[in-house]
C-alpha positions as CSV (number, residue, x, y, z in Angstrom):
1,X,45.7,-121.2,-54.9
2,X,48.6,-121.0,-52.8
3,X,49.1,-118.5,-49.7
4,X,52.2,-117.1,-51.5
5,X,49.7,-116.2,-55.1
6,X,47.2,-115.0,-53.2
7,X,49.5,-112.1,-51.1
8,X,50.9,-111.4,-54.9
9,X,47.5,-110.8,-56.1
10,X,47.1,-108.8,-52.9
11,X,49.9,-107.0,-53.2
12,X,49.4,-106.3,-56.5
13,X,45.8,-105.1,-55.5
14,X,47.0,-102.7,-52.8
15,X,49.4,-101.1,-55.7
16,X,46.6,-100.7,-58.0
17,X,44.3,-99.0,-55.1
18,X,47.3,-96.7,-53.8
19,X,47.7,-95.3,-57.6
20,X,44.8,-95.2,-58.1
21,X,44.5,-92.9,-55.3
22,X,47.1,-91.2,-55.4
23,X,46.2,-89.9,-59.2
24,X,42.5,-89.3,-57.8
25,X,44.1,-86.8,-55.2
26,X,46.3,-85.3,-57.8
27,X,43.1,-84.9,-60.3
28,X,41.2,-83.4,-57.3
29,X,44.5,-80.9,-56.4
30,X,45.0,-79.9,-60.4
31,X,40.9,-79.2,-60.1
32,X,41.0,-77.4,-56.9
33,X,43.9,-75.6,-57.9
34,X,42.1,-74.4,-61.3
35,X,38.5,-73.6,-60.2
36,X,40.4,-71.5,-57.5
37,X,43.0,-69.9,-60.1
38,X,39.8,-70.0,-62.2
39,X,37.6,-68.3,-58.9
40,X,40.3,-65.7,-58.2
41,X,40.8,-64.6,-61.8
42,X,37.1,-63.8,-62.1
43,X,36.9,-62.2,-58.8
44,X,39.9,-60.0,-59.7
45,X,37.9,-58.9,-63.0
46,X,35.3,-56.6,-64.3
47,X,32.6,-58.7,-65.0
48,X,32.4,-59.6,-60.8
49,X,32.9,-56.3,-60.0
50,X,30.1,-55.1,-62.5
51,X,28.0,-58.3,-61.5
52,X,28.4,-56.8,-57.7
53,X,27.5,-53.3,-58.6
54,X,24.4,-54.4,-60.3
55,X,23.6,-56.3,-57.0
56,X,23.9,-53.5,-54.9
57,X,22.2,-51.0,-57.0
58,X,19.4,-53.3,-57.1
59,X,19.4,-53.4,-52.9
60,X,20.4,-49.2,-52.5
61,X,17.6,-48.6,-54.7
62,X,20.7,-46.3,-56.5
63,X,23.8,-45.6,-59.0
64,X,26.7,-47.6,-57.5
65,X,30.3,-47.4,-58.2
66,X,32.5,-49.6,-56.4
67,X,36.3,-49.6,-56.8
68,X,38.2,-52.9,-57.9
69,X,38.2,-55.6,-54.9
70,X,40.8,-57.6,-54.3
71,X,40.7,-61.1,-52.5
72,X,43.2,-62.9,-50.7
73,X,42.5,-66.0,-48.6
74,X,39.9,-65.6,-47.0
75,X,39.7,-61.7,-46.4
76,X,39.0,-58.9,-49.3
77,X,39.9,-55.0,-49.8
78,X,38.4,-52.2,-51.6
79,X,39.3,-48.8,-51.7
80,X,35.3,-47.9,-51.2
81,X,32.2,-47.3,-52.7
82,X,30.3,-44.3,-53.5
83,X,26.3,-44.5,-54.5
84,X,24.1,-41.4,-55.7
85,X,20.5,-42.2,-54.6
86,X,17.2,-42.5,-56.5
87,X,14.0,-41.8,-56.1
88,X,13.4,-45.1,-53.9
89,X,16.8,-44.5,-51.9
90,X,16.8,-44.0,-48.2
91,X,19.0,-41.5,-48.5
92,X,20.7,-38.5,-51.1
93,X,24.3,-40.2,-51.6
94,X,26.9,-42.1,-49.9
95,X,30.7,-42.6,-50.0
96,X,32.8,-45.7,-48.3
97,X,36.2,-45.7,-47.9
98,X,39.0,-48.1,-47.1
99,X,36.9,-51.4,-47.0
100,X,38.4,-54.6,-45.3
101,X,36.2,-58.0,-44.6
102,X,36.7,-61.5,-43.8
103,X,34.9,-64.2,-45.2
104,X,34.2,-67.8,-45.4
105,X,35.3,-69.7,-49.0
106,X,31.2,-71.5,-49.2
107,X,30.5,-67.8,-49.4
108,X,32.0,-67.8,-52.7
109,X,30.7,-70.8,-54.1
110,X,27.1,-69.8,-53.1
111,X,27.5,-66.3,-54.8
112,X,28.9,-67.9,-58.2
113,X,26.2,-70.6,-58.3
114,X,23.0,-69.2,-57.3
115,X,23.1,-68.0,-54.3
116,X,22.9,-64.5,-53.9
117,X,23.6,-63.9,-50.2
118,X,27.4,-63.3,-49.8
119,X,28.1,-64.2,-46.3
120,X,30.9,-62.4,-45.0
121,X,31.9,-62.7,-41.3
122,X,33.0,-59.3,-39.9
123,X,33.6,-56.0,-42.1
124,X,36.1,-53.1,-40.8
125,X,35.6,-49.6,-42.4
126,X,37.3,-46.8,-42.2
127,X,34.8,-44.1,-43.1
128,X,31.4,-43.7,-44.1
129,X,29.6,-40.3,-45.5
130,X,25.9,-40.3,-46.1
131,X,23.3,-37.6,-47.0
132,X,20.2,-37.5,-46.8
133,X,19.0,-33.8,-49.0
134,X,16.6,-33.9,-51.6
135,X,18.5,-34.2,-54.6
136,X,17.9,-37.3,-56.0
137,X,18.7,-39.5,-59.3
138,X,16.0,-40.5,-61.6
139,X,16.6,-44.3,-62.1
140,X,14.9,-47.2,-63.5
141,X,15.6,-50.6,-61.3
142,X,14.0,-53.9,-61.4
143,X,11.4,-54.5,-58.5
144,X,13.8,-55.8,-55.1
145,X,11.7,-58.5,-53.3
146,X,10.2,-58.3,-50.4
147,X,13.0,-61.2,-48.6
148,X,15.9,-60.5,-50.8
149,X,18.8,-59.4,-49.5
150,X,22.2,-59.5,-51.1
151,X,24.1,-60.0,-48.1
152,X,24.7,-61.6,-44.7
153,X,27.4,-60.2,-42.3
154,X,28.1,-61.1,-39.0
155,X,29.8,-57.8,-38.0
156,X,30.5,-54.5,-39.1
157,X,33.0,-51.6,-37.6
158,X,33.0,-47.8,-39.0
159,X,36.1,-46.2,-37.7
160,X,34.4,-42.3,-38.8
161,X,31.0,-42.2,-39.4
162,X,29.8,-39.0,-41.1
163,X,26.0,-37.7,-41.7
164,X,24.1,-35.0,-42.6
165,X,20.4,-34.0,-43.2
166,X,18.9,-30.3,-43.9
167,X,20.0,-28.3,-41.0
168,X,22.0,-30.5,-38.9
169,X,24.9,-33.2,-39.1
170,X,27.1,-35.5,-36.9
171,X,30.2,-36.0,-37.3
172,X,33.3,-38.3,-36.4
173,X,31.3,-40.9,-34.6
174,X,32.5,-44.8,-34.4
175,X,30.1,-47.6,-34.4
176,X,29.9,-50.9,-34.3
177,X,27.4,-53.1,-35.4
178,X,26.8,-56.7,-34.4
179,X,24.1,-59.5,-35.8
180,X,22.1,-61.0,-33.6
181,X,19.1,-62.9,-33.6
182,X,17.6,-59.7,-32.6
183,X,18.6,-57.8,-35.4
184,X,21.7,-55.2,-35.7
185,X,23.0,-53.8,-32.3
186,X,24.4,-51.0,-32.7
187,X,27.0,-49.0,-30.2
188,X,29.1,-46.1,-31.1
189,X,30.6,-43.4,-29.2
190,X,32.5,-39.8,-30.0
191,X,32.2,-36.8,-32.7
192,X,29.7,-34.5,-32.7
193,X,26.6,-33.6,-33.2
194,X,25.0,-30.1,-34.9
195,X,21.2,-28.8,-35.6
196,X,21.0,-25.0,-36.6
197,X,20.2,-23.0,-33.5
198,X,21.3,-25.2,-31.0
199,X,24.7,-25.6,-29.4
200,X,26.9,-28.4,-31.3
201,X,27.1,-31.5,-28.8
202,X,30.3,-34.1,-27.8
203,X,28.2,-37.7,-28.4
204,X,29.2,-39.1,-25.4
205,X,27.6,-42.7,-25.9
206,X,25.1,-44.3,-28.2
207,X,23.1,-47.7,-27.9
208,X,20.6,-48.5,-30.4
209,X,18.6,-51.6,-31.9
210,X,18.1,-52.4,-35.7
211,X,15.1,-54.5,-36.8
212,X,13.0,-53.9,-39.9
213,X,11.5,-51.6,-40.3
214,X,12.2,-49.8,-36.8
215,X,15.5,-48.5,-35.2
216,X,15.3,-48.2,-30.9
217,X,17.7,-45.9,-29.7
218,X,18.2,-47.4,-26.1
219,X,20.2,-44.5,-24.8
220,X,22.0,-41.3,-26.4
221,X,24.1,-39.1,-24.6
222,X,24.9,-35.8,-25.8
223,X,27.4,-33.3,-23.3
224,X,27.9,-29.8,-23.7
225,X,29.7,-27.2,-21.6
226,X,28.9,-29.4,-18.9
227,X,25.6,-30.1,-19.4
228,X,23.8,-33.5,-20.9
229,X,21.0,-34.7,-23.0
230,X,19.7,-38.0,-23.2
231,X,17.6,-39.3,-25.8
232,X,15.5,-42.8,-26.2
233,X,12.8,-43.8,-28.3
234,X,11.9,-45.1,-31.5
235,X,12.1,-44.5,-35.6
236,X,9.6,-46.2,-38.0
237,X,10.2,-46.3,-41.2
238,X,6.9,-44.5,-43.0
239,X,5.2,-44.5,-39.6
240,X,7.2,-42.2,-37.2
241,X,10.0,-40.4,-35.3
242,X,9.1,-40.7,-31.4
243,X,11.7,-39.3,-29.5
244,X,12.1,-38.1,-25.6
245,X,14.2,-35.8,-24.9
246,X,16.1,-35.5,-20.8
247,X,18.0,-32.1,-20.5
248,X,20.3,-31.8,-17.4
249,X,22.2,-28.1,-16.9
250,X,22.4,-27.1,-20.6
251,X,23.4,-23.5,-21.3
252,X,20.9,-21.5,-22.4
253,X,23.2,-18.8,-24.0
254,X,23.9,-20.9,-27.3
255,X,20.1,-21.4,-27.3
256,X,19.5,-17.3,-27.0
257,X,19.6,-15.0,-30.7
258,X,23.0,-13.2,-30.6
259,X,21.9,-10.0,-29.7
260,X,20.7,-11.8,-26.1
261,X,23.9,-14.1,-25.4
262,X,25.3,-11.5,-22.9
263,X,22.4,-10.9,-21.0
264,X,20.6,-13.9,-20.1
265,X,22.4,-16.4,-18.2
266,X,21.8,-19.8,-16.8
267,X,21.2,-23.5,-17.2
268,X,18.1,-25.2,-19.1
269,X,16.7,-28.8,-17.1
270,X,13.4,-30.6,-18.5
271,X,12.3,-33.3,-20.4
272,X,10.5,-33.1,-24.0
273,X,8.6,-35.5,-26.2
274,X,8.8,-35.2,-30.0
275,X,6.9,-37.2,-32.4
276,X,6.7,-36.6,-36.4
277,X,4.2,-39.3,-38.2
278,X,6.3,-39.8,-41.4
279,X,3.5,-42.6,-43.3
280,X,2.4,-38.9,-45.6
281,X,6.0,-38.5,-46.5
282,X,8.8,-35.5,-45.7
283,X,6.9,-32.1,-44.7
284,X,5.1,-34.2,-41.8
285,X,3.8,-31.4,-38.8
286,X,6.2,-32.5,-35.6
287,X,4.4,-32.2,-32.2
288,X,6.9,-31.4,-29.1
289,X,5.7,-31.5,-26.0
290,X,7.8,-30.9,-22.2
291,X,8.5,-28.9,-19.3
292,X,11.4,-27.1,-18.9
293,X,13.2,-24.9,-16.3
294,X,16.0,-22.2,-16.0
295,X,18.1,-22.7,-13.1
296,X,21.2,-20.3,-11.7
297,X,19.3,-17.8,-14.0
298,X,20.6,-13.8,-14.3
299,X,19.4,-11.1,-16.5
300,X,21.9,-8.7,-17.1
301,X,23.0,-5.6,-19.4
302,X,19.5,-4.7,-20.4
303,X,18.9,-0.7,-20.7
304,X,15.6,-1.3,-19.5
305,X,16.9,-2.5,-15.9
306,X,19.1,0.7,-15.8
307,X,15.6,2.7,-16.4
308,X,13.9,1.0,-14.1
309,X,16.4,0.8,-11.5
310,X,16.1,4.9,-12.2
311,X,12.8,5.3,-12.2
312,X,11.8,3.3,-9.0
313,X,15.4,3.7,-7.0
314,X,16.2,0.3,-6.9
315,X,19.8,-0.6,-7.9
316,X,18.6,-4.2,-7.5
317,X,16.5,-4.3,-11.2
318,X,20.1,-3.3,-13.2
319,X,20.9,-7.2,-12.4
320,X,18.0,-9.6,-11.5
321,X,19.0,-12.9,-10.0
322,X,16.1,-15.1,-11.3
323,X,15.0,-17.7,-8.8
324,X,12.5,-19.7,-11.0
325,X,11.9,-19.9,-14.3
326,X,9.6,-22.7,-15.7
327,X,6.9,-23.3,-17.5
328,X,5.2,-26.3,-20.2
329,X,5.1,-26.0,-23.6
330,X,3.4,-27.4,-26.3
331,X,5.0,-26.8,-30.2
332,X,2.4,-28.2,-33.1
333,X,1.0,-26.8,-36.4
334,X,-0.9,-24.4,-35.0
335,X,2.1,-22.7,-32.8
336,X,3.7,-22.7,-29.5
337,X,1.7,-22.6,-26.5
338,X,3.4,-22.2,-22.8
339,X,1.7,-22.7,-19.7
340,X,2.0,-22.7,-16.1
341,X,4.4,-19.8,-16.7
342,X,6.3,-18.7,-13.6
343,X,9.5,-16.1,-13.4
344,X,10.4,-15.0,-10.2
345,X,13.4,-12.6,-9.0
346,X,12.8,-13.2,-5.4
347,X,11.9,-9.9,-3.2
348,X,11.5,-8.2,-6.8
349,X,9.3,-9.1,-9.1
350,X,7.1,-12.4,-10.1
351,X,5.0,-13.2,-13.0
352,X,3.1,-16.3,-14.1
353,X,0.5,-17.3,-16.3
354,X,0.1,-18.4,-20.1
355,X,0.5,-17.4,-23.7
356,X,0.4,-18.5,-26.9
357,X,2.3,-17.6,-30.0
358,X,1.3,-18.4,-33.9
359,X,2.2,-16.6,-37.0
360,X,3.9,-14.2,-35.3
361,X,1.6,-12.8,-33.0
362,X,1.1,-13.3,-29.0
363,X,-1.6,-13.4,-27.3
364,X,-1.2,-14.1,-23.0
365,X,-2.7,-13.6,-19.7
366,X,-0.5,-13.3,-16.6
367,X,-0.2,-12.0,-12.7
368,X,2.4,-9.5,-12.2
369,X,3.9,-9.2,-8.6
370,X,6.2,-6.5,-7.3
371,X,7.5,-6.6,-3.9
372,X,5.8,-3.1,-2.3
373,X,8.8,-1.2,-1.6
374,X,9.7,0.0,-5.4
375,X,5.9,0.9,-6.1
376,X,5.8,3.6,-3.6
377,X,7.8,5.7,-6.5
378,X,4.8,4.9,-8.7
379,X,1.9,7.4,-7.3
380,X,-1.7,5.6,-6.8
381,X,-0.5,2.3,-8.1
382,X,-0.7,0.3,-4.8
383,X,-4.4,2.4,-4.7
384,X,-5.9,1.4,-8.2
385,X,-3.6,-1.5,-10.1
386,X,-1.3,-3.5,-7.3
387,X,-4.3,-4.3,-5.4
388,X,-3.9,-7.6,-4.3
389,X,-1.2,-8.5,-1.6
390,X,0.1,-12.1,-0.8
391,X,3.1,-14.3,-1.3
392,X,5.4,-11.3,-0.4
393,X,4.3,-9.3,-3.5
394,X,1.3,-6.5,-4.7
395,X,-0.5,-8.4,-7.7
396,X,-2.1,-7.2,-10.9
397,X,-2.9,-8.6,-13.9
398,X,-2.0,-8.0,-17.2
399,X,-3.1,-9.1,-21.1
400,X,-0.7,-9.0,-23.6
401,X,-1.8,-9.4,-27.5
402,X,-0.1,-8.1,-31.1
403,X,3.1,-8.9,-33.0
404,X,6.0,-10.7,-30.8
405,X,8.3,-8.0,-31.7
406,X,5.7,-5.4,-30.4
407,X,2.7,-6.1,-28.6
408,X,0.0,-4.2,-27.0
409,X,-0.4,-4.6,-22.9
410,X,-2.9,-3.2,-20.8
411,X,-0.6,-2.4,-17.7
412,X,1.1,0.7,-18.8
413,X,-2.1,2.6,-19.6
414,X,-4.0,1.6,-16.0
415,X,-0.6,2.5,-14.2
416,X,-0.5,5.8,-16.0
417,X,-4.5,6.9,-15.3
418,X,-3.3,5.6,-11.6
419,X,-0.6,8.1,-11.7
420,X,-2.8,11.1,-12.6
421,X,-5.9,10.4,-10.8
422,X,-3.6,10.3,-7.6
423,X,-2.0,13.6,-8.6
424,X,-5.6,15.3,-9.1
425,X,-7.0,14.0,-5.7
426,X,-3.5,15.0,-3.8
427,X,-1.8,18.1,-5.1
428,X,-2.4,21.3,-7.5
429,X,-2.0,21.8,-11.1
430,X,1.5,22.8,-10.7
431,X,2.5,19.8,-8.8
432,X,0.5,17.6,-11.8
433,X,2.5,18.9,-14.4
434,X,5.5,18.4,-12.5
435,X,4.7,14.8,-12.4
436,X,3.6,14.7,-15.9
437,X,7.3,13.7,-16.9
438,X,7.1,11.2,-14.2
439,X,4.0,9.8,-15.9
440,X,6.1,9.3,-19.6
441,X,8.4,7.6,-17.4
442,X,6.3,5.0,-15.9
443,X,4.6,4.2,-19.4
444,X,8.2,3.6,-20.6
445,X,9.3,1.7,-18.1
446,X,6.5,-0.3,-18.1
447,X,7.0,-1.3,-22.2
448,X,10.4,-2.2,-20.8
449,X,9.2,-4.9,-18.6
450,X,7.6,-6.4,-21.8
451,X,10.7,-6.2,-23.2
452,X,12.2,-8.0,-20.6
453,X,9.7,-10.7,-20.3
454,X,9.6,-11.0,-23.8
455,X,12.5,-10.1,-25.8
456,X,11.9,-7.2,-27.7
C-alpha cells in the first residue's frame, strides 16, 4: 500500500470517528436534555410533591401539607409547609413559611432512584411556628427506622423563629444552624421570651449543641430592665431537663402579685438548678434548687409600717431600707422549703431562720431582732420576750404555723402577757386599763409584722 492510500484510509477513518462522535454527543445532549425536561416536569408535579409529603410525614411522625415546590437550577422555593402532629410527634403543630434551598443535581438523582436522603446544601427560611400543647392527631404511620432519615442539609437559617408551650412562648428569635461532624450548632439571637408569672425577657444571645438525642445549651442570655439571666445545661429526650439558672440584678417587682408591685422594691441575684426527669412522660415532679438574694431592697406603702411607726414612735418603719435579704430554697413535690433565712433593715429590725410551705400551709422557726430603742414603747418586753442582746439588736424567737394567708405566731401573745404583767407589778388598776388599749395595739402590730414578713 502506498503512503498516499494509506492517509486516505486514515482520513477517511478520522471522519468516521469525528461523526461518530459528534452524533454520540448529540444523543447524549437530546438524553440529557429529556431526563432533565423529563426530571423537572415530575418535580413540578403532584405525584413528587405527594411522594415528599409522604416522606415527611413518615419522619414528623404527623399530617403534612406542603405547598407546590418549584426548582430552578440548582436552588428550590416553597411557599411553606404546615404539619398537625400525632401521637408520636415531638410537638402539637407546625407552620413554615417562605422556603428557599440550594442543592446539588446528584441530589436529585439519588432521591428518584433509591436513595432517600435529599442532600440539600444550605436552607433560608423566613419563619417558623411550632407548638408544643396537647392536642394531638390520631394517625396511623408505618414504623420510621432507627437510621433513616429523609434528609441531609448542610445549613439552615430561620429569619423568625416562633414557639410556644403551656404557659410560656418565645418569640421573634433568628437562628442559625450549621452541620458539623458534631451534630447541629445552633446560634440565634433577639425576640423574646415569656413564662406566666415572670417578667417577659429581650434574648440577648443563644448558643446551643444538637446531637441525638440531647440538645446542650452552651450559653443563654436573657436581659430585662437591666438585669440578666444566663442559662446552661442540658435536654434529654425521655431522660431529662437539667438546667442552671445565673440571675444578675433582676427586678423583683414583675416577680411580686399585683397587689405588692408598689411596695416592695429591689433587684433579685442567685443562681438556681432545675431538673425534671422526663423518661415517665409529661406531668414529671421538677426539683429547683438555689440561693438567692435581694439587693437595693425597700419596703414601702404598707399600712402596717404606718401602725407601727405609730405605735412605737419611729418614723423610720413607714419606709424600711432592707439591707440583706437572702436565703436557700429548695422547690420539689413535697413543697418549698427556705433556709438560712436572713432580712435585715439595719439599726431596725432583723429576722432569720427557716420555713417550709406545702399545700398551703407554713410552718417556720425564726430569731426576731429589734434594735432597743423602739421597744421601750412596748412595756416589759425587753424584761420577758427581747431577752437576748447581741449584734446591735434584742432577740426573741418566734414559731409560725397555719394557712399562708393567715397563720398562727406565738410572739403577739408572749408580748401581750409581757405588757400586762409589767403593768400589774408597776402601776394601779387605773393605770392598767389605761394601757389596755395599748395592749390591742401591740397584738396588732405584732400580726402586722407577719404580714410584712409574709405577705398577708
Amino acid at each position: 500500500m502506498t503512503l498516499r492510500s494509506s492517509s486516505a484510509l486514515s482520513n477517511r477513518w478520522l471522519k468516521i470517528f469525528g461523526w461518530s462522535a459528534a452524533v454520540f454527543a448529540l444523543l447524549l445532549l437530546a438524553v440529557f436534555v429529556g431526563a432533565k425536561m423529563w426530571i423537572d416536569s415530575y418535580l413540578r408535579g403532584a405525584a413528587f410533591r405527594k411522594q415528599l409529603e409522604e416522606r415527611v410525614s413518615e419522619h414528623m411522625r404527623a399530617q403534612v401539607d406542603i405547598a407546590p415546590v418549584t426548582f430552578d437550577s440548582s436552588q428550590f422555593f416553597c411557599d411553606g409547609l404546615s404539619a398537625k402532629g400525632g401521637q408520636e410527634a415531638k410537638f402539637s403543630d407546625v407552620k413554615i413559611e417562605n422556603v428557599r434551598g440550594e442543592f446539588k443535581l446528584p441530589g436529585i438523582w439519588r432521591l428518584l432512584f433509591g436513595d432517600k436522603k435529599f442532600r440539600v446544601e444550605g436552607v433560608d427560611v423566613q419563619r417558623v411556628e411550632a407548638n408544643f400543647f396537647d392536642d394531638r392527631l390520631s394517625l396511623t404511620l408505618p414504623p420510621l427506622k432507627q437510621d433513616e432519615k429523609m434528609t441531609e442539609v448542610g445549613r439552615i437559617g430561620v429569619r423568625e423563629v416562633k414557639i410556644g408551650w403551656p404557659g410560656g412562648s418565645i418569640s421573634g428569635l433568628g437562628v442559625t444552624a450549621t452541620k458539623s461532624d458534631a451534630g447541629w450548632q445552633i446560634n440565634g439571637a433577639g425576640g423574646q421570651a415569656a413564662e406566666t408569672g415572670l417578667p417577659t425577657m429581650d434574648i440577648v444571645s443563644l448558643r446551643a449543641l444538637h446531637k441525638e438525642p440531647s440538645l446542650f445549651i452552651q450559653e443563654a442570655r436573657l436581659r430585662e430592665a437591666g438585669g440578666e439571666i444566663g442559662i446552661t445545661g442540658e435536654v434529654t429526650e425521655k431522660e431529662k431537663v437539667d438546667l442552671q439558672f445565673k440571675v444578675a440584678g433582676v427586678s423583683v417587682t414583675p416577680l411580686l402579685p399585683e397587689d405588692w408591685r408598689a411596695r416592695l422594691h429591689g433587684r433579685v441575684f442567685g443562681d438556681a438548678r432545675l431538673v425534671v426527669p422526663t423518661r415517665d412522660g409529661p406531668g414529671a415532679p421538677a426539683v429547683v434548687t438555689g440561693s438567692a438574694q435581694l439587693k437595693d431592697g425597700k419596703l414601702e406603702a404598707l399600712p402596717v409600717l404606718n401602725k407601727i411607726a405609730d405605735f412605737t414612735r419611729t418614723d423610720q418603719f413607714r419606709q424600711i431600707e432592707l439591707k440583706e435579704v437572702r436565703g436557700d430554697f429548695r422547690y420539689d413535690r413535697a413543697g418549698l422549703r427556705i433556709t438560712n433565712f436572713v432580712l435585715e433593715s439595719e439599726r431596725l429590725i432583723a429576722v432569720r431562720g427557716q420555713f417550709t410551705v406545702a399545700d398551703g400551709q407554713i410552718d417556720g422557726s425564726f430569731e426576731i431582732g429589734i434594735t432597743p430603742g423602739p421597744l421601750q414603747w412596748l412595756p416589759g418586753s425587753q424584761e420577758k420576750v427581747f431577752t437576748s442582746m447581741h449584734d446591735g439588736y434584742a432577740w426573741t424567737h418566734m414559731h409560725i404555723a397555719g394557712p399562708v394567708r393567715s397563720p398562727r405566731e406565738d410572739l403577739s401573745s408572749r408580748l401581750a402577757a409581757a405588757a400586762q404583767n409589767a403593768v400589774i407589778e408597776k402601776v394601779e388598776s387605773t393605770a392598767t386599763q389605761a394601757v389596755g388599749g395599748a395592749v390591742n395595739q401591740v397584738k396588732k402590730s405584732a400580726a402586722g409584722v407577719l404580714d410584712l414578713l409574709f405577705g398577708n
